[in-house]
VODO-180279 format. One record per residue: y, z, x of N, C-alpha, C in turn; residue in three letters. Coordinates in pm, whole numbers, plus 50000, padded with zeros to 5 digits. Layout:
residues N
YZXYZXYZXALA;...
***
This chain:
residues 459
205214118282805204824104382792206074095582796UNK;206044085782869207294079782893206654064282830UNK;207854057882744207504046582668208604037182695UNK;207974023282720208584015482749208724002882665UNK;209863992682630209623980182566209513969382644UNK;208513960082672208433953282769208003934782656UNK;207903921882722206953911882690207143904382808UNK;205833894282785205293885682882205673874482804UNK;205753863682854204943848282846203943841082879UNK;203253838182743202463830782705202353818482741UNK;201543806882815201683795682745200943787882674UNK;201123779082603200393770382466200633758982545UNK;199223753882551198593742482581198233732182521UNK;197683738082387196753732282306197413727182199UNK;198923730182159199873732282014201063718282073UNK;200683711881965202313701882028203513704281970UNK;203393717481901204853721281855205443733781909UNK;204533740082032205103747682096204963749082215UNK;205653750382335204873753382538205013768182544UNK;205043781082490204863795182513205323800382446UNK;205043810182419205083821382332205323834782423UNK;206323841882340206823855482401206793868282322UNK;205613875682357204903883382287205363898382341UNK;206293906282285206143922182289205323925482298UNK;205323938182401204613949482386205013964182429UNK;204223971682432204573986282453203923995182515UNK;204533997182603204054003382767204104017882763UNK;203044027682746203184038582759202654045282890UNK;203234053782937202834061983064203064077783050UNK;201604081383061201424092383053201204107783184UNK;202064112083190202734119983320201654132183359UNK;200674136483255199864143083295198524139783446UNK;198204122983424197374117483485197484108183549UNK;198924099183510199314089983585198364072183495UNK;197914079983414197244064083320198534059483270UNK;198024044083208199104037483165198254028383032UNK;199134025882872198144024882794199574013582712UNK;198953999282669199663990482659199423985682547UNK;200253984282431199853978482295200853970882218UNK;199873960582163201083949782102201273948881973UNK;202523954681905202223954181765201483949381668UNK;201383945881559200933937181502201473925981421UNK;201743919081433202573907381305201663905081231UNK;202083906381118201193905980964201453885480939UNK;199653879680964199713867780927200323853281075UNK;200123861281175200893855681322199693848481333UNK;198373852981302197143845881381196723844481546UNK;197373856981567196873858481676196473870881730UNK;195243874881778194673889381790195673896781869UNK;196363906381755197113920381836195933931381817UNK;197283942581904196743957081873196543962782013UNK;195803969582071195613971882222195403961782316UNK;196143960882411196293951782494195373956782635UNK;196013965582672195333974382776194963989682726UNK;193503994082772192904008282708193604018882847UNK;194164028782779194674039782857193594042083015UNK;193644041483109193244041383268194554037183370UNK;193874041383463195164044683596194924029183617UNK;196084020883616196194011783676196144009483855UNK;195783998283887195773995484033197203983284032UNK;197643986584136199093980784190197833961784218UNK;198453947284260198063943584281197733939784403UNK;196833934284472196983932284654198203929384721UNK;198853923484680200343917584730201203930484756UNK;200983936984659201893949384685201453964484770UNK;200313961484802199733974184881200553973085025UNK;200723988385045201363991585183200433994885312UNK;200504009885297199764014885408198414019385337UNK;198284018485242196984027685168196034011985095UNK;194904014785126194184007485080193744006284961UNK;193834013084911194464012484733195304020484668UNK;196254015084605197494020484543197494021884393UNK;198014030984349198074031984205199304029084132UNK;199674024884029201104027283971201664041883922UNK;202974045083984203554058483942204364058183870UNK;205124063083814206464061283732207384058483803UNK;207314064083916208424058884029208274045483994UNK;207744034783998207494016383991208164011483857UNK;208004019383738208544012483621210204017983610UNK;211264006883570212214007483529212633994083473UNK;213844001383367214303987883280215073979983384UNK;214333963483357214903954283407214213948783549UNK;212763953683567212183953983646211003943583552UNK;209753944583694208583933483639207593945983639UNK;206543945083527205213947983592203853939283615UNK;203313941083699201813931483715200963939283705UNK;200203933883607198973947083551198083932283519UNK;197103933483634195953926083650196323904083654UNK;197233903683696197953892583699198583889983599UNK;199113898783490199833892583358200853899883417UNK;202473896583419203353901283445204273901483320UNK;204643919583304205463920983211206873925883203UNK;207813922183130209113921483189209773936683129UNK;210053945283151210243957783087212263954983083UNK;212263956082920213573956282851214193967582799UNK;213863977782783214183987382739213193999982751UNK;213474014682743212794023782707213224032182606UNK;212634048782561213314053182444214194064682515UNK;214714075982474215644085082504214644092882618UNK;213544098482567213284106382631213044103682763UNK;212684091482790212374081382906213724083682971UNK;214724081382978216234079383008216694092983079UNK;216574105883010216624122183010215444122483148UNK;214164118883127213204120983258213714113883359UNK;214034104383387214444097183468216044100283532UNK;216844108283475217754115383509217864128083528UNK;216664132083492216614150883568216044146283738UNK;214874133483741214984130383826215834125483965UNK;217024118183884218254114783937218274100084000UNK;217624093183859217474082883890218214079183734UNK;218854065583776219694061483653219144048783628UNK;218274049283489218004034083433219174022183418UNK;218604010383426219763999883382219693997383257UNK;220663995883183220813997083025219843987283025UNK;219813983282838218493977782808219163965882783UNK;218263956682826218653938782853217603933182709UNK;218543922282618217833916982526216743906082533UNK;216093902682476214813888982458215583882082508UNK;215133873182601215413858582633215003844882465UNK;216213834982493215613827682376214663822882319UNK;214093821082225213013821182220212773803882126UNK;212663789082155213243778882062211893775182012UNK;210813779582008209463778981943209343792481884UNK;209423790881730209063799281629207733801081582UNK;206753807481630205603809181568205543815681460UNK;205023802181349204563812581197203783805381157UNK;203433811981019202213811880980202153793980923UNK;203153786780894202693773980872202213767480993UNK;202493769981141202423760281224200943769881278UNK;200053778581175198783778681237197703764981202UNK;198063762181122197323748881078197653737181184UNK;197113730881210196933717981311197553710481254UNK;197553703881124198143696281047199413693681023UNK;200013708481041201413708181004202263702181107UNK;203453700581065204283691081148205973699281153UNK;207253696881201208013705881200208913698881052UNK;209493701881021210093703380872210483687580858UNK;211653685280985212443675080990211123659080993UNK;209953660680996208823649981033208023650280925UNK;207893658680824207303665480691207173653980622UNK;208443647780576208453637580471207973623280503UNK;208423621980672207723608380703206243604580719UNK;205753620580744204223618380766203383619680639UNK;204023624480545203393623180401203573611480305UNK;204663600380361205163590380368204103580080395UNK;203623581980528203193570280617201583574380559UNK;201243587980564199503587980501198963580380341UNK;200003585480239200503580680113200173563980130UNK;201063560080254200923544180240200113537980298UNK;199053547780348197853542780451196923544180330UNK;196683549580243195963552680136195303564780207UNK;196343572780230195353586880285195353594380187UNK;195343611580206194873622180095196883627480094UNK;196643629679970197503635079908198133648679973UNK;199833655379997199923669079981199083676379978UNK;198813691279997197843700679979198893711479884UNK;199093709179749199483718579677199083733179691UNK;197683732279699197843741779693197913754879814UNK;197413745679899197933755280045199453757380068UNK;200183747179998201283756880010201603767579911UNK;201273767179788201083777179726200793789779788UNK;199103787379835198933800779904199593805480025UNK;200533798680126201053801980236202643809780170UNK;203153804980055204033810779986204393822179925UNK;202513825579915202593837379767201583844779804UNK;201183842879928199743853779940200273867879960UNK;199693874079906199793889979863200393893679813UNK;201353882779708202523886279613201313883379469UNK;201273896679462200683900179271201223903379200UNK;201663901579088201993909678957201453915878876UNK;201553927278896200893938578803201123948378701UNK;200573943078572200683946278470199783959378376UNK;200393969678299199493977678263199243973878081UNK;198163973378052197603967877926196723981877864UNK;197383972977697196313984577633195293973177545UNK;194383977477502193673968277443192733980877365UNK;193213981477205193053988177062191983983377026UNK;190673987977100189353985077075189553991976924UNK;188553985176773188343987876701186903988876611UNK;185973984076730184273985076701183844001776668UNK;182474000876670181854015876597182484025976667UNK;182484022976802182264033176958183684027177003UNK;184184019376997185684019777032186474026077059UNK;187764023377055188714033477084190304025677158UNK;191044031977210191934030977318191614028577455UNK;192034014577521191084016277638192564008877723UNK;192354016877836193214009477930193424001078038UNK;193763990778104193583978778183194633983178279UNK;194173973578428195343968678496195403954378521UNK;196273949378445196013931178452197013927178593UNK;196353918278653196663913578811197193901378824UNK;197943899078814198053881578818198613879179003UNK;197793867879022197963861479174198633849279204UNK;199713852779236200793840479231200483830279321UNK;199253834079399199003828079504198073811479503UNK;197103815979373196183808179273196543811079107UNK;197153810779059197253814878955196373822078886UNK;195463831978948194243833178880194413850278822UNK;193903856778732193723866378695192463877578742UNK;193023890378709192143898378750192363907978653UNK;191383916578573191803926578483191053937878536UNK;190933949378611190063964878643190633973178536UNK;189443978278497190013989978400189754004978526UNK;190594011678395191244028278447190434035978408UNK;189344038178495188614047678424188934062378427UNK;188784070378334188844085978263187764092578291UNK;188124105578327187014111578400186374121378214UNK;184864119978223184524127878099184224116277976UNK;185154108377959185274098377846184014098577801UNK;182914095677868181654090077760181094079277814UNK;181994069077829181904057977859181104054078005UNK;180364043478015179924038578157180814031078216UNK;181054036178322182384032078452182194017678476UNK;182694009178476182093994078546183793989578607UNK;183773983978719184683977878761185133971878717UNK;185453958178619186203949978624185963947178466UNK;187053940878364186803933078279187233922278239UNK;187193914078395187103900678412187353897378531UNK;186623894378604186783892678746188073878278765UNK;187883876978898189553865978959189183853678885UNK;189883851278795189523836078754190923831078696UNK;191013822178652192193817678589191953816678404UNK;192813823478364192983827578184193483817078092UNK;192513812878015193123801077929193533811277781UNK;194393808977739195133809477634194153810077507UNK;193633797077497192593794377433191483788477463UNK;190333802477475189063791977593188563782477434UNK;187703771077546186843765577466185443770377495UNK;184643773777411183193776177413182853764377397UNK;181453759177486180623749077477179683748177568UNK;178493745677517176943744577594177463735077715UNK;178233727977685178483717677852179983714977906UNK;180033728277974181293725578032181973715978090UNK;181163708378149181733699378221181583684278179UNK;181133686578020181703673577972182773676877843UNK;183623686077848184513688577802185693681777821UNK;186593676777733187503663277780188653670177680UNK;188373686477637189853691777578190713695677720UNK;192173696277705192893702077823192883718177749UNK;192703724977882192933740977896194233743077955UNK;194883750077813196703756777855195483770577944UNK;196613775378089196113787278141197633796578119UNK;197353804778159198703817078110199653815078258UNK;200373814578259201413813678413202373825078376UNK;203213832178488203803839078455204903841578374UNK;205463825678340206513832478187205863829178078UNK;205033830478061204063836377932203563851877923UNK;204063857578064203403873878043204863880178013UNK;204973885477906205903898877917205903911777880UNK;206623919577875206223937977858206593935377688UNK;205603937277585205573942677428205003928077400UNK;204563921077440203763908877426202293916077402UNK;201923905377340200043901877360199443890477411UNK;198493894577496197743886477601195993884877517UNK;195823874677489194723872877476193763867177561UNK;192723881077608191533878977681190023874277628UNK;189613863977635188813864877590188143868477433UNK;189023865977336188653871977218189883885877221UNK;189953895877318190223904477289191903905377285UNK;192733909277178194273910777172194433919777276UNK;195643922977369195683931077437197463932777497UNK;197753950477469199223949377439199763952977577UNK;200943945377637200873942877783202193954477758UNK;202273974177842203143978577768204283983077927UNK;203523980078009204403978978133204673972678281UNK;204733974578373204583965378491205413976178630UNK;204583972578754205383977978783206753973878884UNK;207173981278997208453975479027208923966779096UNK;207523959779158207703949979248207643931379140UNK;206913938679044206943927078926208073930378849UNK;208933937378826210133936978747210973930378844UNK;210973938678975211913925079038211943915179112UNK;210743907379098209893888979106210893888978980UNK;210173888778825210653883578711212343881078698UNK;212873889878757214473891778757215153882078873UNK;214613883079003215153872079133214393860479066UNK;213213861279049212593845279038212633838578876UNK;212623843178785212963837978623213463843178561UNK;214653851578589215893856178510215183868678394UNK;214183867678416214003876978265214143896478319UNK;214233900378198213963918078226212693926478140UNK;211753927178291210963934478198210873948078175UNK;211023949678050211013965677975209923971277957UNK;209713985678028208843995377947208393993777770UNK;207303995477728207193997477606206504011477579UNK;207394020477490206754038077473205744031977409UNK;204474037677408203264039877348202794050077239UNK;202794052077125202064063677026201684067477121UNK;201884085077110200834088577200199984096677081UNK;198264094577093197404094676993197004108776979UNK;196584114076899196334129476919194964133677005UNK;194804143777086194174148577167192764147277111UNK;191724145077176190424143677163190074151977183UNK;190024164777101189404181377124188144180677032UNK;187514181177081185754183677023185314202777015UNK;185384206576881184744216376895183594217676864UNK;182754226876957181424228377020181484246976935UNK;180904246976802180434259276733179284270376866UNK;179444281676804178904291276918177514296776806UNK;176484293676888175374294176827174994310376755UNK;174734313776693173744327776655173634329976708UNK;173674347976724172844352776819171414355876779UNK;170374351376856168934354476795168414366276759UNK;169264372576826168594390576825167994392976952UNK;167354381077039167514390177154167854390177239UNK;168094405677314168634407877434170254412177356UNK;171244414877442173094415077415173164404177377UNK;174524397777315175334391477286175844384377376UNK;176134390677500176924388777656175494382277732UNK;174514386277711172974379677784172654367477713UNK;173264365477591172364354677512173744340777563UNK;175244346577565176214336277563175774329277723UNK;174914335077808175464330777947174774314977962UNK;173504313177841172544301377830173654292077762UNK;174404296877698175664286877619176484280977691UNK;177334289977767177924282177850178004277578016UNK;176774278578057176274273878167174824267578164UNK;173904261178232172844257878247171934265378306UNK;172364274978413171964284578522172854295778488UNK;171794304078357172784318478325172854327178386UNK;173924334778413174214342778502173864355378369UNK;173564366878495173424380778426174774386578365UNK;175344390778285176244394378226177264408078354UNK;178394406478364179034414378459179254428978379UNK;178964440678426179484454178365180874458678398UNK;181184468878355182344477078428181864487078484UNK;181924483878635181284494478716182164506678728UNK;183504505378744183904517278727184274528778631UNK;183754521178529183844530278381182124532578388UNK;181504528478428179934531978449180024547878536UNK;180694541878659180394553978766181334565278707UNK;182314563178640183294574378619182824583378516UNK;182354576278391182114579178208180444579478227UNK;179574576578283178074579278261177394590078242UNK;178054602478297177944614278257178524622878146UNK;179014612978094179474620377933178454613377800UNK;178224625977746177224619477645178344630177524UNK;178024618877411178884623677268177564626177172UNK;177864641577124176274638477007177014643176864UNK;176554635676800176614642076649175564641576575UNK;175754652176482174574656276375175214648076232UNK;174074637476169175044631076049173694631575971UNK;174014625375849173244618975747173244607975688UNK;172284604475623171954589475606173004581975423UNK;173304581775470174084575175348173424564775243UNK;172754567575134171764557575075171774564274947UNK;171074556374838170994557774723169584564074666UNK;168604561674789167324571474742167404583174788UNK;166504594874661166924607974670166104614774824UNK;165044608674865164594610274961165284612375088UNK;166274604975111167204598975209168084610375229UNK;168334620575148169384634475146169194643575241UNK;167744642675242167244654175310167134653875452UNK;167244637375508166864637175657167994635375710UNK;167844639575848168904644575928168924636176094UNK;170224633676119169754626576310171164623976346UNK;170184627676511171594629376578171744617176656UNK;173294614076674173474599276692174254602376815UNK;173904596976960173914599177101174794587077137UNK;176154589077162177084578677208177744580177362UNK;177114567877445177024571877598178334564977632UNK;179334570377678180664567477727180484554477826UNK;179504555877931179454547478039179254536478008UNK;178554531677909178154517277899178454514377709UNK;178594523077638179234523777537178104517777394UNK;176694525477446175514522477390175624533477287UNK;174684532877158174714539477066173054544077124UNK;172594554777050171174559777013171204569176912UNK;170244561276833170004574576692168484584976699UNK;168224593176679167304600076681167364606676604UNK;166084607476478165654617276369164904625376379UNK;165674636776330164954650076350164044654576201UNK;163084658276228161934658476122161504675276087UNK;161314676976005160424692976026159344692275965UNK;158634701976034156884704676035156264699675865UNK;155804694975877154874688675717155944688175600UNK;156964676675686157964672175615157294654675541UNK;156474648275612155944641675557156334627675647UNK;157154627875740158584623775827157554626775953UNK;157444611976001157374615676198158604608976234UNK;159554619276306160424619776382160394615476530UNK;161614612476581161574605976738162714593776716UNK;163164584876781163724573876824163764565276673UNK;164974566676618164844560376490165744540276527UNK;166904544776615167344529776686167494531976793UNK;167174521976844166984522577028168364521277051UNK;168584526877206169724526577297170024509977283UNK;171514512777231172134495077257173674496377188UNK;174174486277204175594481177161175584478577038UNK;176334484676909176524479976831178154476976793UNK;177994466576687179044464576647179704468976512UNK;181024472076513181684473376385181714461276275UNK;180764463876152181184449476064182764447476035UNK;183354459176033184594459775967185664449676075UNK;185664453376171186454450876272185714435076343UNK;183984439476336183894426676442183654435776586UNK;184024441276608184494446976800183404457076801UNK;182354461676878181724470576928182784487476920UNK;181694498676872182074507576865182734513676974UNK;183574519977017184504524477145183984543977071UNK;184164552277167184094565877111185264571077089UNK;186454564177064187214573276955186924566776836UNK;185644557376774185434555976645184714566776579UNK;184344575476669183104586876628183644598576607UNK;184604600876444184984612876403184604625276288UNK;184484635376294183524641676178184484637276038UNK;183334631975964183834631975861184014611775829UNK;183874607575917183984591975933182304587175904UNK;182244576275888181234566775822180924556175924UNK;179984554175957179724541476103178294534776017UNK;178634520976053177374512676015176564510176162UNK;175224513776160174474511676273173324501476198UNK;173074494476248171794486176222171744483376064UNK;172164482376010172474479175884172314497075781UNK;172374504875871172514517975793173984519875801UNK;173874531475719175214540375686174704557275727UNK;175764560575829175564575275910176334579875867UNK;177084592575830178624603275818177784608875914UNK;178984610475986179074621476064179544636975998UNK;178314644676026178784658876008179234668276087UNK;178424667176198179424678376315178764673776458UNK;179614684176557179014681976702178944687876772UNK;178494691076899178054700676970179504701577060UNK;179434714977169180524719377160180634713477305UNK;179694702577364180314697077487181214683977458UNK;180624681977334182014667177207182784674677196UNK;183104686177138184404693677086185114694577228UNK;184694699477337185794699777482185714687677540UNK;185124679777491185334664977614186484660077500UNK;186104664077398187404654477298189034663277341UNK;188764674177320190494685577394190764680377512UNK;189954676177582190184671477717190764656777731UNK;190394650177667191104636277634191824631777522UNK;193014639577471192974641577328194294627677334UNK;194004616677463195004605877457194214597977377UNK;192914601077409191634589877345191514594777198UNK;191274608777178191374614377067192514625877021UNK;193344615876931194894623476880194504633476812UNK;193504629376719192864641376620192324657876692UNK;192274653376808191544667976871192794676076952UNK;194254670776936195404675577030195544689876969UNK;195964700177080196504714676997197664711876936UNK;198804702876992199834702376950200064691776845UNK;199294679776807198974676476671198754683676626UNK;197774693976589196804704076488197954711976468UNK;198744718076581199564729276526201024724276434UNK;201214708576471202714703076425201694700476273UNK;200514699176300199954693776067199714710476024UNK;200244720176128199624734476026201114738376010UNK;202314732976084203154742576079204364731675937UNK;204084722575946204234712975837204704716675735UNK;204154718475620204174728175503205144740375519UNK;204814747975630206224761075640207744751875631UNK;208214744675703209374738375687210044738275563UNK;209054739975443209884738775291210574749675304UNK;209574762675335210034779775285211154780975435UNK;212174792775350213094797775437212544808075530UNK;212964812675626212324822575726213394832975681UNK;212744844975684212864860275624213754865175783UNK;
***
């Protein structure tokens, strides 16, 4: 893409303070297709429609310039600095291009002419001379002079105001130490418009707060110091002080409306207005910072039914999810079952005699008790607690199977079990893992038997 800096002239017909205008633009040509795509910056406040001038398409050369071909196109061969172009009768004067333009044009072996500057330009278009009214500086005083003494209208204060100051804001960050039921800390961005003197306050809203979001808490108006309330405004005959900007500073209070409000920073385009334009310095003010608003939310009972892990998922979601397992301690440990033979631990004499074996499944780490009964014992036997998870009162934590040792005490369902003994596929699954269970190691057992010999001397 080869880019060019080019402008035309304008002329003004209609303006008696100017005969043309000389308007940049920027000529791009694109080498794939031979289009050509033309755009004029923008001047912020010129009043006059920029932006695309011409939409990217193959230009046509104009009649004057056709040769042998009955229609001609523009090539890159045609554009160079210091040359004209005519693109649909506007002729544009091309002043310059960028590097890469310069490099193409010399692999070609063609040498641009350096880049030639703007011609003078003694009509300044700006934004005062869009108004009809206005006049050039040096004629200013006589024509406000001669209207004055015609009994015409006065200056327009405030249009020059706004031609002075439009889009120059000062912006201030405010706290305002709500102290009602529901109150609190609330934060502002106060706006001031140098343009109208008028105010604007949007608050900062916090995501979660509580609070209903509303845009503004006080739309563009101008801030009196001290309003007056009264059923008829407009036969009010007190003067209203309004706030101007050296009345705002950083560790001040601004009163809105009733409300005190502590003005605690600004940012950097208003620190340096206040400093070029009224000498002052405005300072940050640190803020308390208040302690964290942590709400704790208690974890309900469990009702009893279902897990613990099934009942939390309604707690902390709306749409409970099924509780996740450990599948690979499922698929690995499901085939190990732990049994012991215990007794019931209780204070009635009845209670001595019965006996059950308590079934602890590795894979999912469920308990089952089952009582064993004998014939016209008086006792129907079978399923005394169902398959499930219990927990240790002592600890809090669900039983793991190295809690299950002979001779140890486990609370199940509000009973008391000892374990008395176990079958001999517990006795080798325990030798076999004796990392899980220390108590079942040969070489523990033999270092607590050989213990005691260490006193006596060897013979």
């Amino acid at each position: 893409m080869l880019k060019f800096n080019a402008y035309f002239q304008e002329p003004v017909v209609e303006d008696p303070n100017e005969n043309y205008r000389l308007r940049q633009c920027i000529v791009f040509y694109y080498l794939e297709d031979d289009t050509m795509h033309i755009i004029e910056p923008r001047v912020e406040n010129s009043g006059i429609p920029q932006g695309i001038f011409l939409k990217r398409h193959i230009v046509p050369k104009p009649p004057g310039q056709i040769t042998d071909k009955p229609t001609e196109n523009y090539s890159w061969k045609d554009l160079s600095v210091g040359g004209d172009l005519n693109v649909y009768r506007r002729v544009f004067r091309i002043t310059d291009c960028d590097e890469f333009t310069r490099q193409f044009y010399a692999t070609q072996g063609i040498t641009l002419a350096p880049a030639e500057g703007l011609p003078s330009n003694p009509f300044v278009h700006t934004r005062a001379m869009i108004n009809m009214k206005q006049v050039p500086p040096d004629q200013a005083e006589i024509k406000e002079y001669m209207e004055v003494q015609l009994k015409g209208g006065r200056p327009n204060k405030n249009l020059k105001s706004f031609l002075d100051n439009d889009r120059r804001v000062l912006s201030f960050a405010v706290l305002w130490e709500d102290r009602s039921y529901d109150g609190g800390d609330k934060y502002f961005r106060f706006n001031y418009f140098l343009s109208d003197n008028t105010v604007e306050i949007k608050e900062i809203n916090k995501p979660n707060s509580g609070y209903y979001p509303f845009p503004k808490l006080l739309k563009r108006q101008k801030l009196a110091k001290t309003p007056i309330l009264t059923h008829c405004p407009g036969m009010n005959m007190k003067e209203v002080q309004y706030y101007e900007p050296q009345d705002i500073k950083c560790g001040d209070h601004v009163t809105i409306w009733g409300r005190p409000c502590l003005i605690y920073d600004a940012d950097d385009f208003t620190k340096q207005w206040y400093k070029a334009c009224l000498d002052m310095d405005q300072c940050s003010v640190t803020l308390k910072t208040s302690p964290p608003n942590v709400l704790y939310q208690p974890v309900p009972a469990h009702t009893g039914y279902g897990t613990e892990e099934d009942a939390m998922g309604s707690v902390v979601a709306l749409q409970p999810k099924p509780p996740k397992y450990d599948m690979k301690k499922m698929f690995k440990q499901d085939m190990h079952i732990l049994r012991f033979n215990s007794r019931l631990v209780s204070t009635e004499p009845d209670d001595e005699s019965r006996t059950f074996i308590i079934s602890y499944y590795c894979g999912n780490d469920t308990v089952h008790v089952y009582e064993v009964c004998d014939k016209n014992s008086g006792r129907i036997g079978g399923p005394f607690i169902q398959r499930q998870k219990q927990k240790n009162p002592v600890t809090g934590q669900y039983y793991r199977e190295c809690d299950f040792l002979i001779g140890r005490t486990v609370y199940l369902s509000g009973f008391k079990f000892m374990l008395v003994s176990m079958d001999e596929y517990t006795a080798k699954y325990m030798e076999d893992n004796f990392d899980v269970f220390p108590e079942a190691s040969l070489k523990a057992i033999m270092a607590k038997l050989t213990a005691p010999a260490k006193n006596f001397p060897t013979l």
